[in-house]
C-alpha positions as CSV (number, residue, x, y, z in Angstrom):
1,X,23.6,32.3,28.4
2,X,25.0,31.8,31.8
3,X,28.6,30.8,31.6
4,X,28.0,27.1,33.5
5,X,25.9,26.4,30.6
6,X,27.9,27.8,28.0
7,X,30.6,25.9,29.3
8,X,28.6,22.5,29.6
9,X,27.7,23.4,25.5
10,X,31.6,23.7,24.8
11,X,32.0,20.4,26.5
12,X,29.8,18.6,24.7
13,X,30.8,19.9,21.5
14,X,34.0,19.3,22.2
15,X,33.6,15.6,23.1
16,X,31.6,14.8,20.4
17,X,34.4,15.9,17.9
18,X,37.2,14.0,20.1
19,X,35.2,10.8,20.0
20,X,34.7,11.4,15.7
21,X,38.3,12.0,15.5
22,X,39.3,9.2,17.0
23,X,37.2,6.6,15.4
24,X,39.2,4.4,13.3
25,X,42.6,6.8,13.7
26,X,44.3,5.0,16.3
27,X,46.9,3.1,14.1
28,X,48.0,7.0,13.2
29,X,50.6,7.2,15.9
30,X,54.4,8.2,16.0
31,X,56.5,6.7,18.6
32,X,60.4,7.5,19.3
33,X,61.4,11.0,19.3
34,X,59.0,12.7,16.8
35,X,56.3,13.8,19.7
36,X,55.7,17.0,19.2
37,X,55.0,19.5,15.8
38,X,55.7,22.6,17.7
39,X,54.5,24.8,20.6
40,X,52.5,27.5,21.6
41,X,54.7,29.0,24.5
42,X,55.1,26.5,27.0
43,X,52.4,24.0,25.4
44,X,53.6,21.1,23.6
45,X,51.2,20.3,20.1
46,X,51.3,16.8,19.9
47,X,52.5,15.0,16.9
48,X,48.9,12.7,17.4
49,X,46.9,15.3,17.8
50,X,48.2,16.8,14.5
51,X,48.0,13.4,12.4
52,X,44.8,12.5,13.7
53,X,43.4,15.7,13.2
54,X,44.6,15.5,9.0
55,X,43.3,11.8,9.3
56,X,40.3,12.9,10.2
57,X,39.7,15.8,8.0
58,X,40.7,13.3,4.8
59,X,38.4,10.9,5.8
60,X,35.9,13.5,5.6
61,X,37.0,15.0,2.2
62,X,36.9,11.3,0.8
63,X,33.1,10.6,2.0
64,X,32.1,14.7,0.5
65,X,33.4,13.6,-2.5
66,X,32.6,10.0,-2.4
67,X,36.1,8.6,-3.5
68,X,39.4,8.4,-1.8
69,X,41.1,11.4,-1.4
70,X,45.5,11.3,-1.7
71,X,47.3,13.2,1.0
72,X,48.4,14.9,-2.1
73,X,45.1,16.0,-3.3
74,X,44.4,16.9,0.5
75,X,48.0,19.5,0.2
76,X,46.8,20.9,-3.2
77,X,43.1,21.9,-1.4
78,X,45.4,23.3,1.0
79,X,43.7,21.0,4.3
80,X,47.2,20.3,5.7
81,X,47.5,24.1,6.3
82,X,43.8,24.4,8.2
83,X,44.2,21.4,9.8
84,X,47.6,23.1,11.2
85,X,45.9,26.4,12.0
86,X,43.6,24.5,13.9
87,X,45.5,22.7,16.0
88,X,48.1,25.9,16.4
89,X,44.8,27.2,17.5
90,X,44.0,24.7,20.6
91,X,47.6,24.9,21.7
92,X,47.1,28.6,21.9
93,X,44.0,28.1,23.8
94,X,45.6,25.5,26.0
95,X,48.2,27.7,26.7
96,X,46.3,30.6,27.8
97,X,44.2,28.1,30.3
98,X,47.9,27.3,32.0
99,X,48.9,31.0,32.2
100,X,45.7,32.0,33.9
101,X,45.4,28.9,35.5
102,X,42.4,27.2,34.9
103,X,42.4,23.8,35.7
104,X,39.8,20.7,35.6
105,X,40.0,18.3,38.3
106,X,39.3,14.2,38.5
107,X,35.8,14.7,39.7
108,X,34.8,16.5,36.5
109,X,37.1,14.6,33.9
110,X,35.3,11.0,35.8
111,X,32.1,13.0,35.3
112,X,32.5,14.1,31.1
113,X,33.6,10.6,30.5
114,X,30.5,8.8,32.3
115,X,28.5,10.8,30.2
116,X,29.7,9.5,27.1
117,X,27.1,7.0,25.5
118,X,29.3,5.3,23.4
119,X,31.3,4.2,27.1
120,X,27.7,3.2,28.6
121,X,26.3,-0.4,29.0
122,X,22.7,-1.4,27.7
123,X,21.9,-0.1,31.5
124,X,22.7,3.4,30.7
125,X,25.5,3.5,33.3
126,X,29.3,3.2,32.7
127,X,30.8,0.5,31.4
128,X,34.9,0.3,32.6
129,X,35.2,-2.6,30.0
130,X,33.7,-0.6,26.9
131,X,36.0,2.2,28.1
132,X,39.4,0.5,28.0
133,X,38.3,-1.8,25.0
134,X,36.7,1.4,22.9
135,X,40.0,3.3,23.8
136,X,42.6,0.2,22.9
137,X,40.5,-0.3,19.5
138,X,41.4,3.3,18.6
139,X,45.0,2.9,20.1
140,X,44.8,5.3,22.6
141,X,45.6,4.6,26.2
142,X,43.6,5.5,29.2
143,X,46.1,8.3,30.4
144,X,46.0,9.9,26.9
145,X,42.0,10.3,26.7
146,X,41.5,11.1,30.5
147,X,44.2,14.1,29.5
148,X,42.7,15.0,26.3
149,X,39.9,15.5,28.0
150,X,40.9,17.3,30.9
151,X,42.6,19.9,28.6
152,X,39.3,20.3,26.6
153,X,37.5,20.9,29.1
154,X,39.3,23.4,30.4
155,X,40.0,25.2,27.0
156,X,36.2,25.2,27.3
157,X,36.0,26.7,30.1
158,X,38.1,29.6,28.8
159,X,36.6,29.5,25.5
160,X,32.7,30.4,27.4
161,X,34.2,32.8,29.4
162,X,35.9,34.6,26.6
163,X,32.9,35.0,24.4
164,X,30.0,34.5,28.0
165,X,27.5,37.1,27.6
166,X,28.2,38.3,24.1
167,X,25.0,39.3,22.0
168,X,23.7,41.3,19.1
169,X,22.5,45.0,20.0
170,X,19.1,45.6,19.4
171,X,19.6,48.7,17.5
172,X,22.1,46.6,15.2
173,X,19.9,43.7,14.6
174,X,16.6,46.2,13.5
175,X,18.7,48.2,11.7
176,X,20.1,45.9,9.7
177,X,16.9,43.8,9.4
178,X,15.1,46.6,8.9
179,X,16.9,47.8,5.4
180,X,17.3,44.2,4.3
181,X,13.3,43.7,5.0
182,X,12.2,47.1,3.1
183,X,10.2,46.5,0.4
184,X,8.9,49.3,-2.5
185,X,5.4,49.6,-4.6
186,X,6.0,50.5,-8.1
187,X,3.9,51.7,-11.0
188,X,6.0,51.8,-14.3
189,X,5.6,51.4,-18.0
190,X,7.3,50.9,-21.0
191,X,7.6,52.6,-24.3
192,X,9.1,50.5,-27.5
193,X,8.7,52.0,-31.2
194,X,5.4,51.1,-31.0
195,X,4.5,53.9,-28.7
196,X,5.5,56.3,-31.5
197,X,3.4,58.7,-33.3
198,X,6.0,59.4,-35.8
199,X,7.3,57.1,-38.8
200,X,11.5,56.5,-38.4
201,X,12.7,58.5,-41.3
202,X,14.6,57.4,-44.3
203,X,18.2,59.2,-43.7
204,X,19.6,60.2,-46.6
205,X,23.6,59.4,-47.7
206,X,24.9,62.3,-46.0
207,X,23.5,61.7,-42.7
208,X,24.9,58.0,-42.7
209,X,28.4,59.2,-43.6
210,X,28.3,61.4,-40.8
211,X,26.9,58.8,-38.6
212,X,29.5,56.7,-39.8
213,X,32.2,59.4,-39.4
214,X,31.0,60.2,-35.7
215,X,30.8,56.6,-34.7
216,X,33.6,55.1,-36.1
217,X,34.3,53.1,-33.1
218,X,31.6,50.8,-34.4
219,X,32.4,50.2,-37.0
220,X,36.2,49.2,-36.0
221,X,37.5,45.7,-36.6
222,X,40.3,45.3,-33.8
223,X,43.5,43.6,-34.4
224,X,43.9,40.9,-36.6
225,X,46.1,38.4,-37.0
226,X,46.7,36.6,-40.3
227,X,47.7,33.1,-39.8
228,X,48.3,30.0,-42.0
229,X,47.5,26.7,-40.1
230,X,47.7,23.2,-40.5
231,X,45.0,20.6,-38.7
232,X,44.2,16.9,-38.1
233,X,41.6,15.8,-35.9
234,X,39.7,12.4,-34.9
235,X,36.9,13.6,-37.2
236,X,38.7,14.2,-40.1
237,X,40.2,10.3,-40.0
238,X,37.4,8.9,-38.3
239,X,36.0,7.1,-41.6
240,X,39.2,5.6,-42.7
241,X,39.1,3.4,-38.9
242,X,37.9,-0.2,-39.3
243,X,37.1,-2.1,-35.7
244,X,37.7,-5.6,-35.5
245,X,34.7,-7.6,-34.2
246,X,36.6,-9.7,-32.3
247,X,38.5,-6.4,-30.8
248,X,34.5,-5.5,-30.1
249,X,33.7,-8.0,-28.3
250,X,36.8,-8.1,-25.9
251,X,35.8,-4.0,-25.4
252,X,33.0,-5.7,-24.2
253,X,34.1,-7.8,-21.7
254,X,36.5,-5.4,-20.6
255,X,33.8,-2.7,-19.4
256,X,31.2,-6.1,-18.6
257,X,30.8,-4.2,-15.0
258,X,28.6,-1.2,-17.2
259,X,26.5,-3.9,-19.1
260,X,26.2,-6.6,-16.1
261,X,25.4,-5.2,-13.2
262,X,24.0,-7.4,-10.1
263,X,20.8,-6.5,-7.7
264,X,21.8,-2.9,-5.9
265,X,20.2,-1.2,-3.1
266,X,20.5,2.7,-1.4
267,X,20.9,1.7,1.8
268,X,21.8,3.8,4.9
269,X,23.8,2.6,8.4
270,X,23.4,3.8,11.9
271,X,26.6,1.9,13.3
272,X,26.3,1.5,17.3
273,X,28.9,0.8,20.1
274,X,27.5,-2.4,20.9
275,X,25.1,-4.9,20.0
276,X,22.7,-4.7,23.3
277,X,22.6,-0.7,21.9
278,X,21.6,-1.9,18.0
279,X,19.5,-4.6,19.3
280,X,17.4,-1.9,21.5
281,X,17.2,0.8,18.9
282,X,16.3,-2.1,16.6
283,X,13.5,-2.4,19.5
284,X,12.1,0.6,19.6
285,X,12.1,1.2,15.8
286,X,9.9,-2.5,15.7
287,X,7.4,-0.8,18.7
288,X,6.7,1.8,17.0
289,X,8.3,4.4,19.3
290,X,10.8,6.0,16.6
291,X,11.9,6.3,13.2
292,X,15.4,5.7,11.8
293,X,15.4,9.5,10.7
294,X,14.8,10.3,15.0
295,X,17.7,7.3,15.9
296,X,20.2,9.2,13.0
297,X,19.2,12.6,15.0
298,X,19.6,11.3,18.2
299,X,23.5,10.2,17.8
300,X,23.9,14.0,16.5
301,X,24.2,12.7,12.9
302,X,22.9,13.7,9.8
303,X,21.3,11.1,6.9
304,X,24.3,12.6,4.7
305,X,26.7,10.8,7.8
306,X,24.8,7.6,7.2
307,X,24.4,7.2,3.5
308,X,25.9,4.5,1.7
309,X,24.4,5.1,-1.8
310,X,24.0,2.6,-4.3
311,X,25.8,-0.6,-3.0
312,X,25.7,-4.2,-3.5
313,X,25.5,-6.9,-2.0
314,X,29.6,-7.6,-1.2
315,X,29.7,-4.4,-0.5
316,X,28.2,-4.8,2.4
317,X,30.7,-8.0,3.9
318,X,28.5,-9.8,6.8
319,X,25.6,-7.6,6.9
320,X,25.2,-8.1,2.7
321,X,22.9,-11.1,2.9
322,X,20.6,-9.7,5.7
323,X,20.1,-6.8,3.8
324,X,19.3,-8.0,0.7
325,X,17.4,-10.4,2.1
326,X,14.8,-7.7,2.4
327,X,12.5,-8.1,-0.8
328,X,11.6,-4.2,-0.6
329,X,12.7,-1.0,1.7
330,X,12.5,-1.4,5.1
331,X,14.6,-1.9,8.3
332,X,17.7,-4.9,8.5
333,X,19.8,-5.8,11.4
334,X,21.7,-5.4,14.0
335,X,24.0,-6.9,11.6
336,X,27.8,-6.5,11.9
337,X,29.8,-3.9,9.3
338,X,33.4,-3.2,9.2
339,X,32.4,-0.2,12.2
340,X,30.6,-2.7,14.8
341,X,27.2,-3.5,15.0
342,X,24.9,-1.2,13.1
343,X,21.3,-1.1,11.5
344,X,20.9,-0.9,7.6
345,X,17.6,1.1,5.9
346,X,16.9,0.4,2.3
347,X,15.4,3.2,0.7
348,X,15.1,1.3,-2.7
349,X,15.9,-2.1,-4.8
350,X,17.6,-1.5,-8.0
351,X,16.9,-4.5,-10.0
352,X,20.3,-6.4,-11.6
353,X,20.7,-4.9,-15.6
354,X,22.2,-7.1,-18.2
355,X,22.9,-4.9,-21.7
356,X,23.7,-7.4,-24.4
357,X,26.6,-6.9,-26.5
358,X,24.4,-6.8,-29.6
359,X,22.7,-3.3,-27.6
360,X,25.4,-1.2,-27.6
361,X,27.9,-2.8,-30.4
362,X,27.3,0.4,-32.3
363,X,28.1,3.1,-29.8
364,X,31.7,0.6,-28.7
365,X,32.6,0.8,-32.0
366,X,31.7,4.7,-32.4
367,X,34.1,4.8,-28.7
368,X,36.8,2.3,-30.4
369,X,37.1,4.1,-33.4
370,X,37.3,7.7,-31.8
371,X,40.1,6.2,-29.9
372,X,42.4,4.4,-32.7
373,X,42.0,7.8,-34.8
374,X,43.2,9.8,-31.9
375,X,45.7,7.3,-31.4
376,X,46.7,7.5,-35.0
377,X,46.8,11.3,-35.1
378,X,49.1,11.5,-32.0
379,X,51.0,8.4,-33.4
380,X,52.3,10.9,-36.5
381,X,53.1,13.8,-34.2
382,X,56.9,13.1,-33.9
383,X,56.8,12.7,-37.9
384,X,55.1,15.9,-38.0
385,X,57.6,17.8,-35.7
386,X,60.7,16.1,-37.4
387,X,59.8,17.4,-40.7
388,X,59.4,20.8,-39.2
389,X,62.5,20.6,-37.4
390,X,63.8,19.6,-40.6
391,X,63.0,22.9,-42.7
392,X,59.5,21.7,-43.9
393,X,56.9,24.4,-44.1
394,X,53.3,24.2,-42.9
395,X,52.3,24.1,-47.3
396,X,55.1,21.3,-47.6
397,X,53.7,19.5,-44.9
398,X,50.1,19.4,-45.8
399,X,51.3,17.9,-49.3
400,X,53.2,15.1,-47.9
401,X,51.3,13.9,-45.2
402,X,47.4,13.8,-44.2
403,X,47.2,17.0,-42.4
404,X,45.4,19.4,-43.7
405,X,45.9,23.7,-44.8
406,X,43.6,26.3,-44.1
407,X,44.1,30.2,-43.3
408,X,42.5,32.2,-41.1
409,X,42.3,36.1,-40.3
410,X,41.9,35.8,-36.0
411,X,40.8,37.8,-33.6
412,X,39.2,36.4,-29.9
413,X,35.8,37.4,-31.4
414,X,36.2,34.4,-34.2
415,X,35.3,31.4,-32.8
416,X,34.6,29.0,-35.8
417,X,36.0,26.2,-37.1
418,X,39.7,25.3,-35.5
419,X,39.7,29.1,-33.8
420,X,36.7,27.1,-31.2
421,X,40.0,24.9,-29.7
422,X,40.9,26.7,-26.7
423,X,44.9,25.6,-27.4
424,X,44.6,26.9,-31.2
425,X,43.3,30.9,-29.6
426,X,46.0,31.0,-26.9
427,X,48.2,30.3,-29.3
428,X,47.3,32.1,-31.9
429,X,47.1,35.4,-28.9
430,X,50.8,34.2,-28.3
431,X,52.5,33.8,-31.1
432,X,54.9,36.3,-32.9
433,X,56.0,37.1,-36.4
434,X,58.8,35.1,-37.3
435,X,58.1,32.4,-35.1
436,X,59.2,29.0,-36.2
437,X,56.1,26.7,-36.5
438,X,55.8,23.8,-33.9
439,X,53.5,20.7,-33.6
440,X,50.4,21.1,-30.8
441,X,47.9,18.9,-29.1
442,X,44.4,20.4,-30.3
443,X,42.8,19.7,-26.9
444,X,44.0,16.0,-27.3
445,X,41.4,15.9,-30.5
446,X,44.1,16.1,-32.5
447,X,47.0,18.0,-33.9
448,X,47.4,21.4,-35.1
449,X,50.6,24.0,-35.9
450,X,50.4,27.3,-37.0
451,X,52.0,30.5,-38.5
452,X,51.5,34.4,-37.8
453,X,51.7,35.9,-41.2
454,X,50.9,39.4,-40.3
455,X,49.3,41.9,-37.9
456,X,47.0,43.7,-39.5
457,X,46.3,47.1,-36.8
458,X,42.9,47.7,-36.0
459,X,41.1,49.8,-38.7
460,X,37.6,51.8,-39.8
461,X,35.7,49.6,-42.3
462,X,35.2,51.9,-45.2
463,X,31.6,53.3,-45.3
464,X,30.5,51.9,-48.6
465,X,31.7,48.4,-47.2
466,X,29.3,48.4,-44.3
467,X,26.5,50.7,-45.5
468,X,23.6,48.4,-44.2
469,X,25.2,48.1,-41.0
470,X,25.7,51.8,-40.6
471,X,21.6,52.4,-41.8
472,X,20.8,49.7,-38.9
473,X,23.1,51.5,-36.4
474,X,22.1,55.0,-37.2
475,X,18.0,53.7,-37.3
476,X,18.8,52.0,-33.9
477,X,20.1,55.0,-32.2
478,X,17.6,57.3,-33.3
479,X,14.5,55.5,-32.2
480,X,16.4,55.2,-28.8
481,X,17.0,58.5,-28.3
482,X,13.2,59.5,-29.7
483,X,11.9,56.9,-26.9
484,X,14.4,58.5,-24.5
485,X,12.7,62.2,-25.5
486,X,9.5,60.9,-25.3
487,X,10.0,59.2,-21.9
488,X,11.3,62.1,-20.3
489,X,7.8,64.2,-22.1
490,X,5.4,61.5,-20.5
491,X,7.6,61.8,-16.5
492,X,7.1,65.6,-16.9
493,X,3.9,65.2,-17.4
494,X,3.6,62.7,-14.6
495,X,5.7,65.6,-11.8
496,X,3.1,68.0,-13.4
497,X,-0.1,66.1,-12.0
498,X,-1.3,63.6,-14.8
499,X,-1.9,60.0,-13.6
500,X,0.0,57.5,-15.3
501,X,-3.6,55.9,-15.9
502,X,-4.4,58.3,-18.6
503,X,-1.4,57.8,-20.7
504,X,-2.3,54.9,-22.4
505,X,0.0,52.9,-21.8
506,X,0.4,49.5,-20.5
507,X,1.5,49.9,-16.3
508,X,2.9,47.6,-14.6
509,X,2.2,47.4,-10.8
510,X,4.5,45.8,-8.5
511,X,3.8,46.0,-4.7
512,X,5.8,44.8,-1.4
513,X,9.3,44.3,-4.3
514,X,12.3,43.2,-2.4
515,X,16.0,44.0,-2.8
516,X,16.8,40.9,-4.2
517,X,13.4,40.7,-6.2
518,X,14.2,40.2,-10.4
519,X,11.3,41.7,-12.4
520,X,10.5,40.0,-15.9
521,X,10.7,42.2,-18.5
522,X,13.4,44.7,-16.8
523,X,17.0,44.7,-17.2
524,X,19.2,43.6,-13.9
525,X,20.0,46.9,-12.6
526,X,16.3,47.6,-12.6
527,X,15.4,47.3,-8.5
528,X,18.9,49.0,-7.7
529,X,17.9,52.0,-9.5
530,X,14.2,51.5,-7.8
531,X,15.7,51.2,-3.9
532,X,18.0,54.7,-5.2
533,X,14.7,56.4,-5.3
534,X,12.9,58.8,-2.6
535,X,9.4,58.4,-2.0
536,X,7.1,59.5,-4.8
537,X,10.4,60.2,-7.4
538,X,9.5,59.8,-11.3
539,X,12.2,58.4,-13.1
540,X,13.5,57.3,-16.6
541,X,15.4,54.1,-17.5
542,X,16.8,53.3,-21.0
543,X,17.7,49.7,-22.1
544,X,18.1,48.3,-25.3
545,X,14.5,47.5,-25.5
546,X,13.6,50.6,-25.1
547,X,12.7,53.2,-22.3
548,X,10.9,53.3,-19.5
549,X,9.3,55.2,-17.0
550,X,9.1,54.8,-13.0
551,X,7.3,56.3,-10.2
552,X,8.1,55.2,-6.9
553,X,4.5,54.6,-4.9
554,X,5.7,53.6,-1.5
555,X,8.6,52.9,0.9
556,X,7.4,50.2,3.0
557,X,9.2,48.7,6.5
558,X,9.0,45.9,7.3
559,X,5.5,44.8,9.0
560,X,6.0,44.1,12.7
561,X,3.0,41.7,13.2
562,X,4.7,39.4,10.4
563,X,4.9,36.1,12.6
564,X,7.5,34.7,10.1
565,X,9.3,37.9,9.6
566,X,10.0,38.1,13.5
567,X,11.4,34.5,13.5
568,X,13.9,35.5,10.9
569,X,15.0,38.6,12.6
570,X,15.5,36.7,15.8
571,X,17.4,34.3,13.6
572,X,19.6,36.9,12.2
573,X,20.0,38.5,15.7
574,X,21.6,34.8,17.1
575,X,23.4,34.3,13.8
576,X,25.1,37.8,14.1
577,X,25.8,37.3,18.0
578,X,27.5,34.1,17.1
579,X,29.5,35.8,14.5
580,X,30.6,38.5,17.0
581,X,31.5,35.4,19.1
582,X,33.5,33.7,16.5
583,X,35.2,36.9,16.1
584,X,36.1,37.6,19.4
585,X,37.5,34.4,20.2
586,X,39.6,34.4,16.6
587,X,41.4,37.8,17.7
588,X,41.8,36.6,21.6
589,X,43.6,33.7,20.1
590,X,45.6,35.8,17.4
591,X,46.5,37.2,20.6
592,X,47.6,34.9,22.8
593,X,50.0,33.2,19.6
594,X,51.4,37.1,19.1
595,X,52.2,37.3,22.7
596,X,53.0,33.4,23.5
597,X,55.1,33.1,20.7
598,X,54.4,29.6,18.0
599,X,57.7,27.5,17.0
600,X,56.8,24.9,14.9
601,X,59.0,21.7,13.8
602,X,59.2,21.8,10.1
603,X,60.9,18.3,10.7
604,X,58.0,16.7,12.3
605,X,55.8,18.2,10.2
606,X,57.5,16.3,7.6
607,X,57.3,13.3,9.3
608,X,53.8,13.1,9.8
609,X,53.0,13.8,5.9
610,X,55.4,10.9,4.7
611,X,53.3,8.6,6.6
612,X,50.6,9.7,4.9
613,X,52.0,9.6,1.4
């Protein structure tokens, strides 16, 4: 790419992002002496450019989320700190542009701004008055934008110069496509117990104690801890709750939006800069000369930008009754929205729903009951923890109140009954002997409090205790290691000469098998261990299904007459010379921070986010 055009490609980019940023921002400003966050050498960050940069990227967060996202939420997604990278990042830029002196004059700033549709007439040419009124809406004078954009362009400037001419070597690219396109043929089969000539023999009692003896580690329970517990939860009280009706009914009317809901529509807006702009798209839409999906595309948006969801009808302010005037999807407008004029699709009509009380009186009182038994639990918890404080223990407690006794020997394999609550296991993992008992939340289902008893060490279960599981363990390793044997006969076999077709056994043929590819019926490692292979290897695999046996057919490149296969190596070779261009331009501005030195005004900083709070 010549570096005129890359250049002009910064520009626009860059413009494009200005105008978003600014949209609806302007009332972000800070006046009096707070006007700058910090520097970049000699270049000034403004405290604007910083608050409408964090305006911008919560507006953003809120719509990917679709709810309003708190400056506080923002912080604790850590935006305010990548929204301050970036902006440290266009001083540094900026500032590299003054020391080598590249400058933009009138001639070209006149020239980025007449290109700007949104600061165009219906006639396509510029409009002074939609300038200075778009700019005055957003709170941003004339000077301001004119310099904004002078320093953009210039940082664009540097930006294709830095990163002009940069592409992906050949050699890298089909390299790197090359492995990632490979593909094997395989032949392999497997061989269960079924394969087996032999019958599994009946060990006698002195080969299972030896088994036993040689494997004790599986037959090891690991540390347990005794504990004695007490319990209450929403279940266990659940059937002493009775509901009033009328205390049903005003349930009811409390959630009435989830049972009445009015006529709703998914509706999407394309919002324009004026209404001779909506009322032409709105034009060419009726002649037949584009689609709403080709008017979204050509403002450089997305459907996701212009997707309302489900709304209704208020929702919508003016434009409301126009669009739901439509009896079925189809095009609305120009009508005005809260943005300016804009053009509303509706993809569908969701009919208005009424559930009757009488529908759903069971499942409120199932949610109304739940509630006054938690309620009730959590109600007795400062009881509870007085009569503990008070010398009670877990036994005395259980008799003078509803909660109720149970033991348990734990360990993070157990997992039933009140070991299943998360806050019963990590405190049952934390607690020591001699610890004094204290009143919990059971995952706010309840109440619970416990008492370690004793650490019992981990120990071998006697033989006689766990004889069938020894005969199953000792049955199970033998038939693997007979299958294992066996395998390893049939690949010798296989190296000697035989074809796998006279083994009689059922092969599996796999051809063109990617990296990435997942057989059925293989465990995951299975085409690792395949790609490890050299041409023509012969190979045996255990699993705990069995074993099996591999022979590598063919290492295949990929096929250089593969239409689609060239596109996506083409495709890989821009994406990695972008990514070398990314990278070059990150480390020349690391660069020019290191050597410009940043100083940032913690003060300012400060400022900006209590406005936002």
């Amino acid at each position: 790419m010549a570096t005129g055009t890359a250049s002009k490609a910064f520009v626009w980019v860059i413009l494009g992002l200005l105008i978003v940023a600014l949209a609806g921002f302007g009332a972000t400003s800070f006046g009096g002496q707070v006007r700058s966050i910090g520097k970049v050498g000699e270049t000034e960050i403004p405290t604007d450019t910083y608050a409408r940069a964090l305006q911008a990227e919560l507006s953003a967060l809120s719509a990917q989320m679709g709810q309003s996202v708190s400056f506080a939420q923002a912080r604790a997604f850590g935006i305010d700190q990548q929204v301050l990278g970036r902006v440290v990042s266009d001083a540094a830029l900026d500032e590299a542009t003054r020391a080598i002196g590249i400058s933009v004059g009138d001639d070209t700033v006149r020239e980025r701004i007449f290109e700007i549709p949104g600061f165009q007439g219906a006639d396509g040419a510029f409009d002074p008055e939609a300038y200075r009124f778009t700019l005055g809406r957003q709170g941003v004078t004339v000077a301001e934008f004119e310099e904004q954009i002078r320093s953009n362009t210039a940082r664009s400037v540097l930006q294709a110069a830095v990163i002009g001419g940069v592409t992906t070597p050949p050699v890298y690219a089909d390299t790197l496509y090359d492995w990632a396109r490979q593909t094997r043929d395989i032949t392999w089969a497997r061989l269960t117990e079924d394969n087996l000539e032999i019958t599994t023999p009946v060990p006698d009692d002195a080969t299972l104690r030896a088994f036993h003896n040689d494997n004790e580690n599986l037959f090891t329970v690991p540390e347990t801890r005794a504990i004695t517990y007490v319990w209450l939860t929403t279940d266990m009280v659940l059937d002493t709750v009775e509901v009033d009706e009328a205390r049903l009914r005003e349930f009811y009317d409390e959630q009435i939006e989830m049972f009445v809901r009015p006529e709703r529509r998914l509706v999407e807006r394309l919002v324009y800069s004026s209404d001779e702009a909506a009322a032409e798209a709105k034009a060419r839409l009726d002649s037949g000369e584009v689609t709403f999906d080709a008017l979204v595309e050509e403002r450089g948006l997305t459907l996701d930008d212009v997707d309302l969801g489900e709304v209704r009808s208020v929702d919508l302010d003016e434009a409301g009754e126009i669009v739901f005037a439509l009896e079925g999807p189809g095009i609305a407008g120009p009508a005005r929205s809260v943005f300016g004029p804009a053009l509303f699709r509706v993809n569908a009509v969701l009919a208005a729903q009424e559930t009757p009380f009488e529908d759903v009186v069971d499942e409120l009182r199932a949610e109304l009951a739940t509630d006054t038994a938690r309620r009730t639990i959590l109600d007795m918890e400062e009881d509870m923890a007085d009569l503990l404080a008070g010398g009670a223990t877990l036994e005395d407690l259980a008799a003078e109140t509803e909660i109720r006794l149970g033991t348990i020997e734990w360990r993070p394999d157990v997992d039933i009954d009140i070991a299943a609550y998360d806050a019963f296991r990590a405190e049952a993992r934390r607690v020591a002997e001699g610890d004094f008992p204290e009143i919990l939340r059971l995952d706010e289902d309840g109440l619970f409090a416990l008492r370690l008893d004793e650490v019992i060490a981990p120990r071998v279960e006697p033989f006689d205790d766990v004889a069938e599981a020894v005969t199953e363990a000792w049955r199970n390793d033998w038939t693997a290691s007979t299958l294992e044997a066996e395998a390893n006969a049939v690949a010798e076999e296989l190296r000697g000469g035989r074809e796998m077709a006279g083994l009689g056994l059922a092969l599996n043929t796999d051809r063109g098998v990617l990296r990435d590819a997942f057989l059925e019926g293989t465990p995951p490692d299975f085409v690792d261990r395949v790609f490890g292979m050299e041409d023509g290897e012969i190979v045996v695999l255990t699993d705990e299904l069995g074993a099996m046996v591999i022979r590598l057919d063919a290492v295949n490149g990929p096929d250089p007459n593969d239409a689609e296969g060239n596109a996506l190596r083409d495709q890989f070779a821009g994406q990695v010379s972008q990514d070398f261009a990314n990278d070059i331009l990150t480390y020349f501005t690391i660069a020019t921070q290191t050597e410009a030195g940043i100083e940032l005004n913690q003060q300012a900083l400060n400022a900006v986010h209590a406005a936002f709070n």
